[in-house]
C-alpha positions in Angstrom: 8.4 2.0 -16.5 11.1 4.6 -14.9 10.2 7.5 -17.5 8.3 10.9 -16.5 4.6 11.2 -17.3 5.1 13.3 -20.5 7.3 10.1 -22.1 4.3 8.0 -21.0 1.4 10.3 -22.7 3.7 10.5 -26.0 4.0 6.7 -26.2 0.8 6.6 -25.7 -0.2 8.8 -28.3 2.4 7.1 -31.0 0.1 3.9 -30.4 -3.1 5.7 -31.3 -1.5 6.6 -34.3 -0.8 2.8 -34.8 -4.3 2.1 -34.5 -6.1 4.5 -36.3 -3.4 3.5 -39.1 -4.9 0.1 -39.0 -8.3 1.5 -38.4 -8.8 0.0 -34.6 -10.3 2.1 -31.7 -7.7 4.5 -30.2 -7.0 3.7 -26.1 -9.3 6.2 -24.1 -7.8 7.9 -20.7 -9.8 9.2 -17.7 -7.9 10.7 -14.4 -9.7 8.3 -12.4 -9.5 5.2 -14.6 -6.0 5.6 -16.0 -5.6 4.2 -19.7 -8.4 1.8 -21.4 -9.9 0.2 -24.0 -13.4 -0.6 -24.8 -14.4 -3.9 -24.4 -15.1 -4.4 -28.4 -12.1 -2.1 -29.3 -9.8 -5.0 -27.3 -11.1 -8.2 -29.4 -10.0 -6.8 -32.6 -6.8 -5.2 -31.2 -5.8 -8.7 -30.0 -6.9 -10.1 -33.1 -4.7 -7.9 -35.1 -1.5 -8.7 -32.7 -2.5 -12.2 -33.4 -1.1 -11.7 -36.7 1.9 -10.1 -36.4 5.7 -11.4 -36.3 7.0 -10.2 -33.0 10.6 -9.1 -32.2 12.1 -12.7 -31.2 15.4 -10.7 -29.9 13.1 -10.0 -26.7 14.4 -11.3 -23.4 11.9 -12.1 -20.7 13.4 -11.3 -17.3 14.5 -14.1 -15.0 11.0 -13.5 -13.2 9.5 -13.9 -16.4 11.1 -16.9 -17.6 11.1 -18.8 -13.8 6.9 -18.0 -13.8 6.6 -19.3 -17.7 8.6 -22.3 -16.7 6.0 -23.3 -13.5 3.4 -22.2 -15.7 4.6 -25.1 -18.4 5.5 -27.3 -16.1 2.1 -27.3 -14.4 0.1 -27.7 -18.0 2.5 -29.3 -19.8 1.0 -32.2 -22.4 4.1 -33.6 -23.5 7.9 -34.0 -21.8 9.9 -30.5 -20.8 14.3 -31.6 -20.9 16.7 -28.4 -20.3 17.3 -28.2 -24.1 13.5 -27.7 -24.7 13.7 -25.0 -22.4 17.0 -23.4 -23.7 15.4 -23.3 -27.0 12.4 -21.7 -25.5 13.6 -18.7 -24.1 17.2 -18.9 -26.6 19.0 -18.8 -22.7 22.1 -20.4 -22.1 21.4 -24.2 -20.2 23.8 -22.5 -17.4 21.1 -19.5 -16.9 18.4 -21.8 -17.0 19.3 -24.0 -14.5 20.0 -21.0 -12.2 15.9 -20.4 -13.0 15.5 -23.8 -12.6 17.1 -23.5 -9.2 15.1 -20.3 -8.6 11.8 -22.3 -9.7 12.9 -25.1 -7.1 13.4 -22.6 -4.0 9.9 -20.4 -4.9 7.9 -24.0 -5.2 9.2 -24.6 -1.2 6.7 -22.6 0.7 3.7 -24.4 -1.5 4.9 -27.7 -0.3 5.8 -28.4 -3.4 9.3 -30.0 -5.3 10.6 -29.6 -8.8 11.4 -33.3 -10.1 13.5 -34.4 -13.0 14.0 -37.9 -14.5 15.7 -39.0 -17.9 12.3 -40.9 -19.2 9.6 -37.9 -18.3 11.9 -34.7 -18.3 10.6 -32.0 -15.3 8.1 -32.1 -13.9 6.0 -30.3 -10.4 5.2 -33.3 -7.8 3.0 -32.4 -4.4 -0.1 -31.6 -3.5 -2.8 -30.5 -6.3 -4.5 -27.9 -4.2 -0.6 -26.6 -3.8 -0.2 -26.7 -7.5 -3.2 -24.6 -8.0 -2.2 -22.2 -5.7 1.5 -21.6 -6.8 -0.3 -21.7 -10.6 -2.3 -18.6 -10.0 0.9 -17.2 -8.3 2.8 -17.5 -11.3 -0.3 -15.9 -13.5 0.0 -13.0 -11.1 3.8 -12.7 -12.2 2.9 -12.3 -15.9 -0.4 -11.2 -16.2 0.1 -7.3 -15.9 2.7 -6.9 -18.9 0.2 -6.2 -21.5 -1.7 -9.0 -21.7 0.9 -10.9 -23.2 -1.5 -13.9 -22.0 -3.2 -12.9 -25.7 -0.2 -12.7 -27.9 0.5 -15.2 -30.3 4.5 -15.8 -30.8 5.4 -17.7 -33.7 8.6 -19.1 -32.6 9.3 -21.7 -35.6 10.1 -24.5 -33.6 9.6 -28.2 -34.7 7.8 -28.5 -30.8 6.0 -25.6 -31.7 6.4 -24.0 -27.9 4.0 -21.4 -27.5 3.9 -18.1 -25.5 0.1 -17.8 -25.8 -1.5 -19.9 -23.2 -4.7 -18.9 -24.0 -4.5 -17.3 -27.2 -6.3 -20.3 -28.9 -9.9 -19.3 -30.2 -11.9 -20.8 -27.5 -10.1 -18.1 -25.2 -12.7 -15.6 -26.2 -15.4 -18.4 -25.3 -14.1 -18.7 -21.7 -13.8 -14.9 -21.4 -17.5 -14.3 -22.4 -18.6 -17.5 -20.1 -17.0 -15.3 -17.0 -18.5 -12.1 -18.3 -22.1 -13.4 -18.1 -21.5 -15.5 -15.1 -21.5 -12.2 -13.0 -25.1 -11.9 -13.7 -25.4 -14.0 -10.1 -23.1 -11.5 -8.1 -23.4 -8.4 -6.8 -20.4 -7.1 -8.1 -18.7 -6.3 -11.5 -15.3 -7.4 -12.3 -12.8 -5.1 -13.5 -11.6 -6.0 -16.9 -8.3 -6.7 -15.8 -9.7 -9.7 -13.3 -11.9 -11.1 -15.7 -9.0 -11.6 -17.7 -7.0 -13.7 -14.8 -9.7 -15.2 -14.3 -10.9 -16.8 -17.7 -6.5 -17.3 -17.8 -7.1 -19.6 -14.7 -10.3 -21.3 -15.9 -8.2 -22.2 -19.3 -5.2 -23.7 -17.4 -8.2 -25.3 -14.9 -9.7 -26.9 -17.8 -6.6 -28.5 -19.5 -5.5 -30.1 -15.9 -9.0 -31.6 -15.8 -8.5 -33.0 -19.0 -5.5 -34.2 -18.1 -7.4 -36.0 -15.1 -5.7 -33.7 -12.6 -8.8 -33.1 -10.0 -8.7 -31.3 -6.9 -10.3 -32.5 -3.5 -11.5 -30.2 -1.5 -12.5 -30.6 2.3 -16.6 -31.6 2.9 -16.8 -28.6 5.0 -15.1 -26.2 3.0 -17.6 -27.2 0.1 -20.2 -27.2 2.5 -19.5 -23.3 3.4 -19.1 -22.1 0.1 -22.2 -23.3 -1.8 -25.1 -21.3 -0.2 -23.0 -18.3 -1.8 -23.8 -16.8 -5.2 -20.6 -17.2 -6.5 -21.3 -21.2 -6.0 -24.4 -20.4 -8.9 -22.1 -18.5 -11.0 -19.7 -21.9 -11.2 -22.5 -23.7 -11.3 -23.3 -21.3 -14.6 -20.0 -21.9 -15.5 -20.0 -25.3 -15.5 -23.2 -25.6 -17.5 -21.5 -23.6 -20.1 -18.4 -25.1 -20.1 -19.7 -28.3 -21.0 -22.4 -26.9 -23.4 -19.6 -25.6 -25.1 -16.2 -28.0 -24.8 -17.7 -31.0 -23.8 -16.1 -30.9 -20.4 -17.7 -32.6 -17.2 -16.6 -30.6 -14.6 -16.7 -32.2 -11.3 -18.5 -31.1 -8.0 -15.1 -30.5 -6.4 -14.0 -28.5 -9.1 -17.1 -26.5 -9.4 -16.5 -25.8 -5.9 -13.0 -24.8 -6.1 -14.0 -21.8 -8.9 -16.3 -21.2 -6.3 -13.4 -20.1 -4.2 -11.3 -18.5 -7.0 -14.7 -15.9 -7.9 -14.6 -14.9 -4.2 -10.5 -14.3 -4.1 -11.2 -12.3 -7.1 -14.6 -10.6 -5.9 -12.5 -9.7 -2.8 -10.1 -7.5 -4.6 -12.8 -5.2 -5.4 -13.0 -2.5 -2.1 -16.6 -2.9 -1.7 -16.9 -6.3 -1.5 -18.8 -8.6 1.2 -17.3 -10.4 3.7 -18.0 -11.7 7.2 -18.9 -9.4 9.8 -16.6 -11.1 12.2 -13.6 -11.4 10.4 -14.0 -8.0 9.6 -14.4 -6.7 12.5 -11.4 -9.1 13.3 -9.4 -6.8 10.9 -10.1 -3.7 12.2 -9.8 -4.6 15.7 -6.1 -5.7 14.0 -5.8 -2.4 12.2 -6.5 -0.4 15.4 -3.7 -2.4 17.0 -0.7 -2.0 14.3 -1.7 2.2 14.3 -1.6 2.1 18.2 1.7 0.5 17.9 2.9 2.4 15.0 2.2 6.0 16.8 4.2 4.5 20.0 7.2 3.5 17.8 7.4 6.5 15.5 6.3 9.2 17.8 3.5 10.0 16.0 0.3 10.8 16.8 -2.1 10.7 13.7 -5.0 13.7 13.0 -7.0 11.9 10.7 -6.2 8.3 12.5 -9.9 7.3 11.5 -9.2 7.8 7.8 -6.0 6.1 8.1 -7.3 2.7 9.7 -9.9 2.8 6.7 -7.2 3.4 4.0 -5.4 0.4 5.5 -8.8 -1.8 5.7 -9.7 -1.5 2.4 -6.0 -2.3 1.5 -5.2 -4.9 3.5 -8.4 -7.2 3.2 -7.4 -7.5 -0.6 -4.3 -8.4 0.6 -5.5 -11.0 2.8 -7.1 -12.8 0.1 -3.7 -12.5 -2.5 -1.6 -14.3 0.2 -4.0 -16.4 1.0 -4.6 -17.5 -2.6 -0.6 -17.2 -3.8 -1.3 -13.9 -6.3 1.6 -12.3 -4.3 1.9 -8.7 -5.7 5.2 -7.9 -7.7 6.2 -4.6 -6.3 8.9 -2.8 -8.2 9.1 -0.2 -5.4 10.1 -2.8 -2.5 14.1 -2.0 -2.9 13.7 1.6 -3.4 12.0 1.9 -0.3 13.6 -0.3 1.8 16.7 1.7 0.6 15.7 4.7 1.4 13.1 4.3 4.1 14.6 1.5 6.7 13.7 3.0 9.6 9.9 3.4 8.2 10.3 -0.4 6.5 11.5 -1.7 10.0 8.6 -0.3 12.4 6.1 -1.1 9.9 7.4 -4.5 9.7 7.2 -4.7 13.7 3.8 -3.5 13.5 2.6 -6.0 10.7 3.2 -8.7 13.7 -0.5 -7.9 14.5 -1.7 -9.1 11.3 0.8 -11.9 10.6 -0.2 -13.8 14.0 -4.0 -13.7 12.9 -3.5 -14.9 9.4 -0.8 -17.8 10.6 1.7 -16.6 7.9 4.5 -14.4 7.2 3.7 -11.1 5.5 5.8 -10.9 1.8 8.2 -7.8 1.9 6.7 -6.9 -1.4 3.2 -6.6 0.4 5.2 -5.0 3.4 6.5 -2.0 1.3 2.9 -1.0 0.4 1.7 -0.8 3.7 5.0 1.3 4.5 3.9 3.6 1.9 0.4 4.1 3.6 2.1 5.0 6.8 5.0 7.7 5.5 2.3 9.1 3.0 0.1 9.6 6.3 2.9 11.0 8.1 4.0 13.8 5.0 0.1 14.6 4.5 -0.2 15.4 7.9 3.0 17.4 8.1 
């Protein structure tokens, strides 16, 4: 947010005094688990917000508005024309079509191409395993501001354009489906992914209805459904249908499949392959090696280094991988002021970019600059 910790703490505390006015739970901190609500606490808080009239003078940033455009684009029910979109976001039609331009050049490394004809407005054309992909990427964009996912936003319009993709009350349905499905893992979600993920199972559900189906390849559906996170879809199908009346097919069922073990992977502990890990560390052993030679460095604690970067890179495998590209706010400042760091961790990354098959994202690359100059200082 660009304050110091004390601001933080006293904003903080001014919205505890909110809630107990309104007689809802206060938010809890721990050092290790940052701020929080309880699980209860959150369904009445976001039932409250649900209510109120919220400051229409706010301006989403241009990231903000180019990800809520893909998003609409890519669950859109009716036609989307510049003019619906400057009344959207109450933007100029020249700023929009500079995000529309943005939109346009982010959609390029998904294989994908914005569209635009007089009869159906915009519209997203390309693959639908693509679409998917740059979908979740766009979630990833938005999903951190304060579950503004949750937040209804009247906005008076005759369209009635809405803010809330999944504010509707069968959001609460798809977030409890996800919540028992992890009764067939051996993991627990944090709160925060549970959320993204009953987001993506929403936006999943209205392209199925919309008879937009993925097809997966026989093998890939073949690999994935000995795992358990097959029988949690499988759960999640069941219940989907129990409780919308939605068929979901076995392609789709398959393709959550996938989606659960992206999202299981960003926990630290969880399973993977012994040989594509061991494929990673051999990778990790490689970049250090190289990164010792070009900094003239030679590292103490190298062993606890390689596992930092482990645990750090194999959930960043599985964001590229998937399109959830991190947003890091950092990445200037540190290019700025770090170059030479930036530049031979960018050399090193080489090791990891010609096993993956894909060009690490500078955002991701100023994270793993991080873990090498805080390495360096600790040990200095």
């Amino acid at each position: 947010m660009g304050v110091s910790r004390r601001t933080i703490f006293s904003d903080v505390e001014n919205i505890n005094l909110w809630l107990e006015d309104h007689q809802l739970a206060a938010a809890q901190y721990h050092p290790s688990a940052g701020f929080y609500f309880e699980h209860a606490g959150k369904v009445l808080i976001k039932e409250r917000l649900g209510e109120l009239n919220l400051d229409r003078q706010y301006k989403n940033s241009r990231g903000e508005r180019v990800a809520w455009v893909g998003i609409l684009l890519l669950t859109r029910e009716q036609t989307i024309f510049p003019n619906d979109l400057t009344e959207k976001f109450t933007m100029s039609k020249s700023t929009i079509q500079r995000d529309l331009k943005l939109l346009a050049e982010i959609l390029l490394p998904f294989r994908l191409k914005l569209v635009y004809s007089r009869q159906e407005g915009y519209s997203i054309s390309g693959d639908e395993q693509n679409k998917r992909k740059v979908l979740i990427h766009f979630l990833s964009k938005l999903h951190p501001h304060r579950e503004t996912h949750w937040i209804i936003q009247n906005t008076h319009s005759s369209r009635e354009w809405r803010s809330d993709l999944v504010a509707p009350p069968h959001a609460l349905k798809i977030h409890k489906i996800i919540l028992d499905s992890q009764k067939y893992l051996n993991v627990r979600y944090l709160e925060d992914v549970i959320e993204l993920l009953s987001i993506q199972l929403l936006l999943l559900l209205s392209r199925y209805k919309q008879g937009k189906v993925i097809s997966l390849d026989p093998v890939e559906k073949v690999v994935v459904k000995p795992s358990p996170e097959f029988q949690a879809s499988s759960f999640i199908g069941e219940k989907v249908k129990e409780t919308f009346g939605v068929d979901i097919p076995d392609d789709e069922l398959c393709y959550i499949t996938i989606c659960l073990m992206a999202a299981k992977n960003q926990h630290p502990l969880a399973n993977s392959s012994e040989e594509d890990m061991d494929i990673l560390k051999s990778v990790i052993h490689e970049m250090v090696d190289q990164f010792q030679k070009e900094a003239g460095v030679m590292f103490k604690t190298r062993d606890a280094l390689e596992r930092s970067l482990f645990f750090h890179l194999k959930s960043a495998y599985y964001r590229i991988v998937h399109g959830q590209m991190y947003d890091n706010p950092l990445t200037d400042m540190i290019k700025g002021n770090y170059p030479d760091l930036f530049h031979k961790t960018k050399k090193v990354i080489s090791h990891l970019e010609d096993v993956m098959g894909d060009e690490i994202p500078d955002d991701e690359l100023a994270l793993i600059t991080m873990h090498f100059g805080g390495w360096i200082e600790k040990e200095s």
